[in-house]
C-alpha positions in Angstrom: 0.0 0.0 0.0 1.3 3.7 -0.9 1.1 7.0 1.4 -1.4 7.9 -0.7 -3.7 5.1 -0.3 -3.3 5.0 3.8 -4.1 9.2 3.2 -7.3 8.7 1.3 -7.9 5.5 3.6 -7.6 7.9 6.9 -9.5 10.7 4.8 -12.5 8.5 4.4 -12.2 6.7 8.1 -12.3 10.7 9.4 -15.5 11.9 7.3 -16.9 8.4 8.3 -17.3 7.4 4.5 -17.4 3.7 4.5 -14.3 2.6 2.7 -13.0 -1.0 1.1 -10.1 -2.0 0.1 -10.1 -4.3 -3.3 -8.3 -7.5 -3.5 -5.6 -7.0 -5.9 -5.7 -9.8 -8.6 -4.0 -10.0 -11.8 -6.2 -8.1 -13.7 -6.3 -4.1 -13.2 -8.9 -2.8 -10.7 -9.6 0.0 -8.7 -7.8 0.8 -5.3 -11.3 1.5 -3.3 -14.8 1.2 -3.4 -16.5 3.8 -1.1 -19.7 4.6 -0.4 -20.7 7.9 0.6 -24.1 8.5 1.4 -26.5 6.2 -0.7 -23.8 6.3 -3.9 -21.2 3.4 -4.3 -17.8 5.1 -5.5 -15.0 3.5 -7.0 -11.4 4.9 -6.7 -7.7 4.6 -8.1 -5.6 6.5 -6.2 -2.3 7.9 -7.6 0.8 9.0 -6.5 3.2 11.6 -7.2 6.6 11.2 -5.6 8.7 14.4 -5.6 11.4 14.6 -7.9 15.1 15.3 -6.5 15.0 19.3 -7.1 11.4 19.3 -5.3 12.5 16.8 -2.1 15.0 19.6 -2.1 12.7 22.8 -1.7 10.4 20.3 0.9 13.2 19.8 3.1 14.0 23.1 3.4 10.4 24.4 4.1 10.4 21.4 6.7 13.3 22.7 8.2 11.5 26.6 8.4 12.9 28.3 5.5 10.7 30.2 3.5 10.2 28.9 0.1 8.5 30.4 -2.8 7.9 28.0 -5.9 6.0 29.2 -9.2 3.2 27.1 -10.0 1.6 29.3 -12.8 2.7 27.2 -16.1 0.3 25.1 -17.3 2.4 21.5 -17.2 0.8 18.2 -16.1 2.4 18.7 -13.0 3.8 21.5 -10.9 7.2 22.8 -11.8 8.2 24.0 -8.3 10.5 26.3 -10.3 12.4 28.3 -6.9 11.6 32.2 -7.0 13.9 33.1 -4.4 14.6 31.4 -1.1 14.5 32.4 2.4 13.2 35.9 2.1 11.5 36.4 5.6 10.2 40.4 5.1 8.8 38.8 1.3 7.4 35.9 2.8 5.3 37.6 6.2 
C-alpha cells in the first residue's frame, strides 16, 4: 500500500465514509470502493513522488525556511521552479 492510499484511507475513516479496500488480482482494478451517502464510489488512487529538485525545496520548508515555488505554467504537473529562497520580510 502507498502513502497515498493509507491518506485517502484515513481521509474517508475521518469523514466516516465507509471505505474497502479491493483485493488485488491480476487483472487491473480499482484501489477503493466507497460509499458515501447512498452512492457506491469506485477509486484509483495515484501517487506523485517528488522529484530530486522538489525533495530539495520540501526539506528546506520542513526545516523553516521560507520557500516560494512558481506554479503558474500550465504542465501536467507542478514545476516548483524556486523564485527566491529564504526571504523572511517577502514571505510575512
Amino acid at each position: 500500500m502507498t502513502i497515498s492510499e493509507d491518506l485517502f484511507e484515513h481521509f474517508c475513516h475521518e469523514l466516516r465514509i465507509p471505505v474497502r479496500r479491493v483485493e488485488e488480482g491480476k487483472d487491473r482494478q480499482p484501489d477503493f470502493v466507497i460509499k458515501p451517502r447512498w452512492h457506491t464510489v469506485v477509486v484509483e488512487i495515484k501517487q506523485f513522488d517528488p522529484t530530486p529538485e522538489e525533495r530539495e525545496l520540501i526539506d528546506r520548508f520542513m526545516a523553516g525556511e521560507c520557500v516560494i515555488v512558481d506554479a503558474s505554467s500550465t504542465a501536467p504537473v507542478f514545476p516548483w521552479t524556486p523564485i527566491w529562497g529564504q526571504s523572511p520580510e517577502r514571505c510575512q
